[in-house]
C-alpha positions as CSV (number, residue, x, y, z in Angstrom):
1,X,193.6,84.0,143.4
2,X,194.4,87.1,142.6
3,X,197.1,90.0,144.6
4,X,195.1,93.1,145.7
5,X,197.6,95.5,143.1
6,X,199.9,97.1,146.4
7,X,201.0,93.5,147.7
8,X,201.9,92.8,144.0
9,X,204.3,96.0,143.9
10,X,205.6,95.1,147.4
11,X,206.2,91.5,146.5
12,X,208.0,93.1,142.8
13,X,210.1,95.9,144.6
14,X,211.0,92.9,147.1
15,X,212.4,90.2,145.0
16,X,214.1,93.1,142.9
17,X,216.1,94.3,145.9
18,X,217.1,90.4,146.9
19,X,220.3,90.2,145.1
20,X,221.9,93.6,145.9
21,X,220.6,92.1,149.6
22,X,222.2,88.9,149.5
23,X,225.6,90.2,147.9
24,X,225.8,93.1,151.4
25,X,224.6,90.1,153.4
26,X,226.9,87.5,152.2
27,X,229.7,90.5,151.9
28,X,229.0,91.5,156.0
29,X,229.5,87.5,156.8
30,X,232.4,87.2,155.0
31,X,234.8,85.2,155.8
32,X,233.1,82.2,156.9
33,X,236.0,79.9,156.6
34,X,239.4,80.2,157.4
35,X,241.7,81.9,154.1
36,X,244.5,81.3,152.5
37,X,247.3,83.7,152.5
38,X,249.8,82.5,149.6
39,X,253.7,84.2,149.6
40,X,255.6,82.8,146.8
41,X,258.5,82.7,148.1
42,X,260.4,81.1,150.9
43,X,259.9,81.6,154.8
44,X,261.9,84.9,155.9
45,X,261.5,87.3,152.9
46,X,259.8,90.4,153.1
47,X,256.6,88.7,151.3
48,X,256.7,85.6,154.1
49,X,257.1,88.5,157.0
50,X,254.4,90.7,155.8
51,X,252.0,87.9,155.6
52,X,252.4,87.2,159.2
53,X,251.9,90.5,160.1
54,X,248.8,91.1,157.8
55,X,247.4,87.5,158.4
56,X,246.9,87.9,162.3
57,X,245.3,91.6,162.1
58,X,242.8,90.3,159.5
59,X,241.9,86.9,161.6
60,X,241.4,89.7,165.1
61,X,239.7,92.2,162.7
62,X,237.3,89.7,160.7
63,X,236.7,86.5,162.9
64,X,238.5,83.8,161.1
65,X,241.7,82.3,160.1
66,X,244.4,83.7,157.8
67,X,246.8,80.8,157.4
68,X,250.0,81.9,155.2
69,X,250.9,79.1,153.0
70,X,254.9,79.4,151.7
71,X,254.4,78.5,148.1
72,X,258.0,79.0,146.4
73,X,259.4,78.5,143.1
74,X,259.3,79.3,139.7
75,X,260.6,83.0,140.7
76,X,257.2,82.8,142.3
77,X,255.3,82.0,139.4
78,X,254.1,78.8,141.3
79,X,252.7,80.1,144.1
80,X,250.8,82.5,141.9
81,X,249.5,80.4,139.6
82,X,248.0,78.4,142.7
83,X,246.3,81.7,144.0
84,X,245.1,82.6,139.6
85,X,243.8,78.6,139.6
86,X,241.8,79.3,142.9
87,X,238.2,80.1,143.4
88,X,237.4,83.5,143.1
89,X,235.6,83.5,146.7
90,X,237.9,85.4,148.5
91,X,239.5,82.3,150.5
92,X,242.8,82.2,148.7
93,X,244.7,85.2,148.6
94,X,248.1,86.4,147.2
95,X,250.8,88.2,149.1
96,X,251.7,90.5,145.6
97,X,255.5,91.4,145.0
98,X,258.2,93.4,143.1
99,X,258.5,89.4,141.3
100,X,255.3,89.6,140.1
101,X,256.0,93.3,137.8
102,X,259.6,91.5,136.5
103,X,257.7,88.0,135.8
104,X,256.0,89.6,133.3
105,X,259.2,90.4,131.5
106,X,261.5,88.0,132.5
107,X,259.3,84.9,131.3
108,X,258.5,85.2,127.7
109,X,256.0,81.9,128.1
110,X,253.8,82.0,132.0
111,X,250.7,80.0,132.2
112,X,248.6,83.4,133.1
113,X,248.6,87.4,132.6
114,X,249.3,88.5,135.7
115,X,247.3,92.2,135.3
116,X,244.5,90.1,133.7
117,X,244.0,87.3,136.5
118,X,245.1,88.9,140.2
119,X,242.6,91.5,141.4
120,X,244.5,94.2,143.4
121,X,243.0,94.7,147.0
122,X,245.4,96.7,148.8
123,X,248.5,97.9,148.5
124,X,251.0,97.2,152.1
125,X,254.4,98.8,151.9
126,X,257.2,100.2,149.9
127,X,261.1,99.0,150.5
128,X,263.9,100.7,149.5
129,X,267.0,98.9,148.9
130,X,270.5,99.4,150.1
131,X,273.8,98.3,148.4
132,X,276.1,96.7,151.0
133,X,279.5,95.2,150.6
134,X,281.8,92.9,152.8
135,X,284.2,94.6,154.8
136,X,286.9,92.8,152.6
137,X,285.3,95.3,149.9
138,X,288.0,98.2,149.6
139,X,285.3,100.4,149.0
140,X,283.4,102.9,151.2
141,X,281.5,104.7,148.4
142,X,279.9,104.0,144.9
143,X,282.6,105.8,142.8
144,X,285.1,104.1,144.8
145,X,283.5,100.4,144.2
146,X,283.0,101.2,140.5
147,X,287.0,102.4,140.4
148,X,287.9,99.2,142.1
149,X,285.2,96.8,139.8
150,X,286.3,98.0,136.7
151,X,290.2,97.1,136.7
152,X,288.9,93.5,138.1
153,X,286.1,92.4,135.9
154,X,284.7,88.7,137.0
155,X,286.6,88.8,140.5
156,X,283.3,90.3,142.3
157,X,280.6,88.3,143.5
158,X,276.9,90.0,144.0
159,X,274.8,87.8,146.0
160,X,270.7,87.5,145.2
161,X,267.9,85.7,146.7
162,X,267.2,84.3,143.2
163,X,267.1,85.1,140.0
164,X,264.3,87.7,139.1
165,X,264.3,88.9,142.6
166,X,264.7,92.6,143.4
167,X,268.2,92.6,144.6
168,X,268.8,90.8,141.4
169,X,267.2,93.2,139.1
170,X,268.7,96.1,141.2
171,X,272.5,94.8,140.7
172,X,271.7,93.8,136.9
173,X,270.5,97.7,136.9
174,X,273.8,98.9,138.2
175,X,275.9,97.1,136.4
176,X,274.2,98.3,132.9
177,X,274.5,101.5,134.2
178,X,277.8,101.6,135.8
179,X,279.9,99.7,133.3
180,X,281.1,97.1,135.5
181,X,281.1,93.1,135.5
182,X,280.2,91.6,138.5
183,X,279.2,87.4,138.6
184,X,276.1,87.1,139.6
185,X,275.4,84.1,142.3
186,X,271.9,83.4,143.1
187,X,270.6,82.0,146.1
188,X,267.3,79.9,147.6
189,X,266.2,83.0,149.7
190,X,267.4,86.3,151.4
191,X,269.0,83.9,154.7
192,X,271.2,82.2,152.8
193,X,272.7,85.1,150.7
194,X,272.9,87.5,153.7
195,X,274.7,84.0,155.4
196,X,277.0,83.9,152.8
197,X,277.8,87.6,152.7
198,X,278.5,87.9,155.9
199,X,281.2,85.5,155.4
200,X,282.5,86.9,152.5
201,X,281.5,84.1,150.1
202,X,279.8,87.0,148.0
203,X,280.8,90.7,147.9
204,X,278.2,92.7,147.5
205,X,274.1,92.6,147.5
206,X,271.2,95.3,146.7
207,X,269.1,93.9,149.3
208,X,266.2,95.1,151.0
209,X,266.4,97.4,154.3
210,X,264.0,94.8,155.9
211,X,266.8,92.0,155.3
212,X,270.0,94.1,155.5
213,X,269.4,97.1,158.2
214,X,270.5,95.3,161.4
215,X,273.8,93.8,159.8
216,X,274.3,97.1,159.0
217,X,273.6,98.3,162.3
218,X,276.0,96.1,164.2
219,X,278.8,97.0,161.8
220,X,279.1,94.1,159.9
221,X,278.2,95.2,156.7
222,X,279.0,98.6,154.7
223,X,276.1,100.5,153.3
224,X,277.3,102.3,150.3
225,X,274.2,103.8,149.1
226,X,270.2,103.6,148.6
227,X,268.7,102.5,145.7
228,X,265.2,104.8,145.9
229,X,265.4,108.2,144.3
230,X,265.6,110.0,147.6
231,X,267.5,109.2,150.8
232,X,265.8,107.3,153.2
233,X,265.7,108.5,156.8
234,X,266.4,105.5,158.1
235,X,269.8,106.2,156.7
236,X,270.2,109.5,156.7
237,X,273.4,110.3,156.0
238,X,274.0,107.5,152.9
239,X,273.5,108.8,149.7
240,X,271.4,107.3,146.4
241,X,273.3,105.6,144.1
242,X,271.2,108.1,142.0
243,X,273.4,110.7,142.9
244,X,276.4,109.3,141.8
245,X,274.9,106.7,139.0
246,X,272.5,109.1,137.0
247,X,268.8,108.1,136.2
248,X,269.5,104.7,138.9
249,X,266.4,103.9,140.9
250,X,264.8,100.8,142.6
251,X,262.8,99.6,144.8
252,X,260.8,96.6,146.4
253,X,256.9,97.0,147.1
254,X,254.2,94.1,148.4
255,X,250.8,94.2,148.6
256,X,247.7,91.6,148.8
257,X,245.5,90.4,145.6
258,X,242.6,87.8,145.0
259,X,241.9,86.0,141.8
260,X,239.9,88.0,139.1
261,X,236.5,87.9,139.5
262,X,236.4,87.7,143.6
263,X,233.5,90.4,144.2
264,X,233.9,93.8,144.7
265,X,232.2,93.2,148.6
266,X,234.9,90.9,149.8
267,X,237.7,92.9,148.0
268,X,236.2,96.5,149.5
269,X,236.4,94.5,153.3
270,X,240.0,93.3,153.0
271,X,240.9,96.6,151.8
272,X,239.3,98.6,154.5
273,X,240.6,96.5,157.3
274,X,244.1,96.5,155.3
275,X,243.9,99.9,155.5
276,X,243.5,100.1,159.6
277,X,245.7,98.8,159.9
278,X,248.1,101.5,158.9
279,X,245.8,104.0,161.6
280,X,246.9,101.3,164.6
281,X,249.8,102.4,166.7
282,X,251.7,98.8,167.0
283,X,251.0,98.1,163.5
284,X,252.2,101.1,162.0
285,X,255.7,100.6,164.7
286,X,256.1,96.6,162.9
287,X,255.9,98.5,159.8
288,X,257.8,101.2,160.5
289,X,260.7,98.2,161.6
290,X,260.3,96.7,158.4
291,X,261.9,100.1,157.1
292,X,259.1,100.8,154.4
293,X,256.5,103.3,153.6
294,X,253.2,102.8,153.9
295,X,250.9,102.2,150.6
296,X,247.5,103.0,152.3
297,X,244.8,103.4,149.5
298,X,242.1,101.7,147.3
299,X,241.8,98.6,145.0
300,X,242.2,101.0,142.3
301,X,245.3,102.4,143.8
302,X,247.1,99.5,144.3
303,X,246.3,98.5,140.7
C-alpha cells in the first residue's frame, strides 16, 4: 500500500516533532513522585532551615512532595555524594553550600568533582557572618580583641560547627590576617557551639546571622563586627572587620542543585518556581528573618 505523498510528510513532520513533544510533556508533568531534598549537614543549620522553607513552597507550587533528608558528615561530602550517585531524574536534589566551594580545597582526595557532577538550578540566599564574643571577652571591638589575643596566644577558644564550615574558614581567615592564635574547637553543628558559647566554654565564633542574630538581640552575645565587605543593615551600626583587618571578607551562601545530566526541563521548572518564590510576600519576610540577600536568577547564574 502505498501513502498518497501529503500523509507521508504529515506522518515525517509528526514523528520528527515527538521527542521535543514528549521532553515539554514529561517536563509539564514533572514531578510525579515525591523528591528528595538532601542537606548535608545536621538539623538546625542554615542548609537544614532553608530546605524546609524551599521544600513546602515547591510541594504547594508543583503538586508533590519535597521530603528533606539530613544527610551529615564527611564536612558534607556524604550527603553529596548521595545526591552525585543519584539518578539524574530530578527526584534527588541537593541543598548546595559555602562546604561545598571549601571541599574542593580542603580534601585533596573526594570520590567526585563537585563543578563537574552537581547541576546548578537556583541560587537561594546569601549570609553574612558576624564575629561575636562572650561577654567574659574584654573586648568591644576588633582592634581591641586582637590587642587582648596577641599577649595571650592559646588561651582563646573560637568555637565552629565543624571543621570546613564557614565560621571555621572565617576565623582561620582572621587569624592569618590578624596575627593572632586562637584554638580552634570544632563542634557537631551550629546548636551545640552557639550552647557552648553562651556558656563561655568557647570565646568567640564567626557564625552566621541566621544562627547568631537573636543572641545578639537579647544581649547575650557581643557583636564585634561583620564579616561581608559592606555593613549589613541588619546591623547597622557594627562595622566590617574589613575596615579594621584590610582585604578581610566572608560569607555563607546556599542554593539547590541536581545531579549532572538532570534535563534542562526539570532544572528550568525548579528554577522558575525557586525564583517566585522571592516575588511572594511571606516568603521573601522568612527570608528576610533568616538575615540574607536574595540570589534570584538562572541556572547559569547560580553556576
Amino acid at each position: 500500500m502505498k501513502l498518497p505523498r501529503r500523509n507521508f510528510l504529515h506522518l515525517a513532520a509528526g514523528a520528527a516533532a515527538l521527542p521535543a513533544v514528549s521532553r515539554i510533556a514529561w517536563a509539564q508533568t514533572y514531578p510525579t513522585l515525591p523528591v528528595r531534598i538532601v542537606a548535608s549537614t545536621a538539623p538546625g543549620g542554615l542548609p537544614d532551615i532553608l530546605a524546609r522553607l524551599i521544600g513546602p513552597w515547591l510541594s504547594g507550587r508543583l503538586g508533590q512532595q519535597f521530603v528533606v533528608e539530613n544527610r551529615p558528615g564527611g564536612g558534607s561530602n556524604i550527603g553529596t555524594e548521595a545526591v552525585v550517585r543519584a539518578p539524574s531524574d530530578g527526584y534527588t536534589l541537593l541543598l548546595v553550600s559555602t562546604m561545598n566551594a571549601v571541599n574542593a580545597t580542603l580534601y585533596d582526595r573526594l570520590n567526585f568533582d563537585f563543578l563537574r557532577d552537581i547541576a546548578p538550578v537556583a541560587g537561594i540566599i546569601r549570609v553574612p557572618n558576624v564575629m561575636v564574643v562572650h561577654p567574659s571577652v574584654p573586648a568591644k571591638t576588633v582592634p581591641e580583641f586582637i590587642a587582648y589575643a596577641k599577649p595571650n596566644p592559646g588561651k582563646i577558644n573560637l568555637g565552629s560547627p565543624g571543621i570546613g564550615t564557614p565560621p571555621h574558614v572565617a576565623g582561620e581567615l582572621f587569624k592569618m590576617m590578624a596575627g593572632v592564635d586562637l584554638v580552634h574547637v570544632p563542634y557537631r553543628g551550629g546548636g551545640p557551639v552557639m550552647t557552648d558559647l553562651l556558656g563561655g566554654q568557647v570565646h568567640v565564633l564567626f557564625g552566621s546571622t541566621s544562627l547568631t542574630i537573636e543572641q545578639i538581640r537579647a544581649g547575650k552575645l557581643r557583636p564585634l563586627a561583620m564579616t561581608t565587605a559592606t555593613r549589613w543593615e541588619g546591623l547597622p551600626d557594627i562595622p566590617t572587620v574589613n575596615d579594621l583587618v584590610s582585604g578581610y571578607e566572608a560569607s555563607s551562601f546556599v542554593g539547590l542543585g541536581a545531579p549532572k545530566k538532570t534535563s534542562a526541563e526539570i532544572i528550568d521548572t525548579l528554577n522558575k518556581e525557586i525564583n517566585a518564590a522571592f516575588a511572594d510576600p511571606t516568603m521573601k519576610a522568612r527570608l528576610a528573618d533568616l538575615s540574607g540577600t536574595v540570589l534570584a536568577g538562572s541556572p547559569a547564574d547560580f553556576g
